[in-house]
C-alpha positions as CSV (number, residue, x, y, z in Angstrom):
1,X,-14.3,9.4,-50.7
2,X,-14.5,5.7,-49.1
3,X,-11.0,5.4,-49.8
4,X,-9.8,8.7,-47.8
5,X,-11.9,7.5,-45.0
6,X,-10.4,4.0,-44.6
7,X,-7.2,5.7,-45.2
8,X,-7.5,7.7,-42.3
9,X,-9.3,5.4,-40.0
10,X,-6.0,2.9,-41.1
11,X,-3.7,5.7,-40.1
12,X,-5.8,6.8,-36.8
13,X,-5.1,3.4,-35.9
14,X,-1.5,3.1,-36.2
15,X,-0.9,6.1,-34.4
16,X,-3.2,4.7,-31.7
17,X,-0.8,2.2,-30.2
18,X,2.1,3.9,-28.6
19,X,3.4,3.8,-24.9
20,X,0.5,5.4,-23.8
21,X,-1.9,2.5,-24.4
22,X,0.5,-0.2,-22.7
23,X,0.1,1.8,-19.9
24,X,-3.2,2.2,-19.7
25,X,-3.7,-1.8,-20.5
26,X,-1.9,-2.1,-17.4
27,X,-3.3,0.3,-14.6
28,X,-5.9,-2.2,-13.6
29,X,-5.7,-4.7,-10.7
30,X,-4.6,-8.1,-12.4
31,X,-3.2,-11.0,-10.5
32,X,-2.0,-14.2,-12.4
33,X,1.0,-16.7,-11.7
34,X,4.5,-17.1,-13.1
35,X,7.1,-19.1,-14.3
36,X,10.8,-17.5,-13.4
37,X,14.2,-18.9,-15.0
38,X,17.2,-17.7,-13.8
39,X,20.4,-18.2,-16.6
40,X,23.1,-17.5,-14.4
41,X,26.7,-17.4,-16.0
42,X,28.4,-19.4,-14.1
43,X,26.2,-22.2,-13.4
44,X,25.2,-25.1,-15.6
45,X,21.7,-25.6,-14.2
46,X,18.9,-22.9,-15.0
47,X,17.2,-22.1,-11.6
48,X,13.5,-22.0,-12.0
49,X,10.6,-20.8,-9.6
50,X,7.2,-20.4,-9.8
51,X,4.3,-19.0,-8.0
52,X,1.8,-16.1,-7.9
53,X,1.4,-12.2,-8.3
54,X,-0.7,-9.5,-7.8
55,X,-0.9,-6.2,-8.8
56,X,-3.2,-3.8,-6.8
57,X,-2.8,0.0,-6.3
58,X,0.4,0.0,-7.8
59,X,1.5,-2.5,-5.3
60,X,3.0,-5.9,-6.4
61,X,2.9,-8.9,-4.3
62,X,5.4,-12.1,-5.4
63,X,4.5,-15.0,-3.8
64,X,6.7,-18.1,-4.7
65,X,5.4,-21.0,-4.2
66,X,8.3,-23.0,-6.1
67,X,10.9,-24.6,-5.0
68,X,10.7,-22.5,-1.4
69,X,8.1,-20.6,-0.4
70,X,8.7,-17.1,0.0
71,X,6.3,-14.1,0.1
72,X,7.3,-10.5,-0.9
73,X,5.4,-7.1,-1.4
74,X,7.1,-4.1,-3.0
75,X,5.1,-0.7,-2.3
76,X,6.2,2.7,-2.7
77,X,7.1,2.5,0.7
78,X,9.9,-0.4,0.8
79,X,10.7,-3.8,0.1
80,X,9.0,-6.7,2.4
81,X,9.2,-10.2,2.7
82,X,6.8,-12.1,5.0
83,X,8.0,-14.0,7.6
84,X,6.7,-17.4,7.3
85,X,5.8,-18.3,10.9
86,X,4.6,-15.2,11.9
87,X,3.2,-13.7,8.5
88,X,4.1,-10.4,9.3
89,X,5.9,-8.7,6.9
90,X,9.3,-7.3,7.4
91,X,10.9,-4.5,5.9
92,X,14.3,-5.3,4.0
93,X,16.4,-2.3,4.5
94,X,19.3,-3.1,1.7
95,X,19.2,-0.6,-1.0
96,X,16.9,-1.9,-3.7
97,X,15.2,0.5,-5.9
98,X,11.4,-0.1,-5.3
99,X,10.5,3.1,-7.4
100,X,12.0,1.3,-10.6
101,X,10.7,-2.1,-9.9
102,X,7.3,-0.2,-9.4
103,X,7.6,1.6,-12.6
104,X,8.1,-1.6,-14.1
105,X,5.2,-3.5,-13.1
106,X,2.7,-0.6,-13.8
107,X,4.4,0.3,-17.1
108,X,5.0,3.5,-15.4
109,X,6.7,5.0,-18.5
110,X,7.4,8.6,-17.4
111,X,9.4,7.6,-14.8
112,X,10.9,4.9,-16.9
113,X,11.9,7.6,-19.3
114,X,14.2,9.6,-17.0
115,X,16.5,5.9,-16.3
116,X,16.0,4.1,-20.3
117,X,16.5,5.0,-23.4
118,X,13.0,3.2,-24.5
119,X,11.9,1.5,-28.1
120,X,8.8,0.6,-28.9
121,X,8.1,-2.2,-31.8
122,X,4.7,-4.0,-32.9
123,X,1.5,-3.3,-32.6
124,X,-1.4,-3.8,-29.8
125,X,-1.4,-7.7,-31.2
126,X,1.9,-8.6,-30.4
127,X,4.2,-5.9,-29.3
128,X,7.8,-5.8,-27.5
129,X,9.0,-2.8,-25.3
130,X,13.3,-2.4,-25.1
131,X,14.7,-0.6,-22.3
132,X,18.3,0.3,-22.3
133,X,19.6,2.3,-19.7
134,X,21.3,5.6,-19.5
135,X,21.7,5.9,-16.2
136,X,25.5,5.3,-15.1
137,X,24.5,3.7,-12.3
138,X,21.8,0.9,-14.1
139,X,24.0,0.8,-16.9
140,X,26.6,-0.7,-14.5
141,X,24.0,-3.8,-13.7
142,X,21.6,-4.3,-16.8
143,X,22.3,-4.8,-20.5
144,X,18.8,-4.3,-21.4
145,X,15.4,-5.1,-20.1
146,X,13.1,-6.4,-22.7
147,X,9.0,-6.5,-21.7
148,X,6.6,-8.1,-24.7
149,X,3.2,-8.9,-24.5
150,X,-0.1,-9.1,-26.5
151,X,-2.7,-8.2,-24.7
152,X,-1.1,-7.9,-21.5
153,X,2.5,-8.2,-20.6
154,X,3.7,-12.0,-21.3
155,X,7.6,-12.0,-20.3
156,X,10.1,-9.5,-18.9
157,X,13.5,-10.4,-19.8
158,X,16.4,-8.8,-17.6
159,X,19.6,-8.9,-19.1
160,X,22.7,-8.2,-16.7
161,X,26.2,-6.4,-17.3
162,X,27.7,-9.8,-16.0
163,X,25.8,-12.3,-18.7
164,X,23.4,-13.1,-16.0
165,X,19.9,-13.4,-17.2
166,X,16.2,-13.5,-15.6
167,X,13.2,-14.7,-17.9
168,X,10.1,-14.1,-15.9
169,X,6.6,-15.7,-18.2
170,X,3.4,-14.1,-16.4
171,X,-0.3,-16.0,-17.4
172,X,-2.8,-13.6,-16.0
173,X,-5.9,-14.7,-14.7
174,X,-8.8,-13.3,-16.4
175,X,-11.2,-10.4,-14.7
């Protein structure tokens, strides 16, 4: 009898860790900083920045701090960067896809689901998200986006069509 029980307790908590649960580890407010790398293919030297995030109402703020300052705030709403003597913020109006960037952050995977063909490996200790797109129009700029974490999200790997790639290493600050 002990031994069914364990058995399905065991198996209860394999099929506890799914998508689902990376989500919901990351709908709180966090903030933290970050280390960036950027690989880029045709340039010897990495480029690397650093600064601070915060995540709040499924808002991100990017502040670099590293080697320029710069100060950036994606909503569902647009794209802005602050202007640095003023520190108003001032909406960029290229094209960038603030939805996906969103979705990405809040590990949003519904909406993720419609663009990525998305694998899910590990377990709540250690785990690594793939995203491969299927989308004609990402497939055309990423390889593959790669999140992993333990607790939290730790890296987000972006891999470009061109060879170009962006390592981003977040160290949240504890609530």
């Amino acid at each position: 009898m002990r031994f069914f029980l364990l058995l399905s307790l065991f198996i209860s908590y394999l099929l506890s860790f799914d998508l689902k649960y990376l989500e919901e580890l990351h709908t709180k407010s966090q903030k933290g900083r970050f280390l960036q790398e950027k690989h880029l293919i045709n340039f010897n030297q990495i480029l690397k920045s650093s600064g601070e995030f915060e995540i709040q109402n499924g808002n991100l703020i990017w502040s670099i701090l590293q080697p320029v300052k710069q100060k950036s705030k994606i909503t569902k709403d647009g794209i802005y960067i602050e202007d640095i003597s003023t520190k108003k913020w001032q909406k960029l109006e290229q094209n960038y896809d603030k939805e996906l960037i969103l979705s990405l952050i809040t590990f949003n995977f519904d909406n993720l689901q419609d663009e990525f063909e998305i694998v899910l490996n590990g377990d709540e200790k250690k785990w690594r998200v793939d995203l491969k797109p299927n989308n004609i129009w990402l497939k055309k700029i990423f390889k593959l986006i790669t999140l992993s974490g333990k607790d939290r999200i730790e890296e987000m790997i972006l891999e470009e069509v061109n060879g170009d790639k962006t390592i981003n290493k977040l160290y949240f600050i504890k609530n």
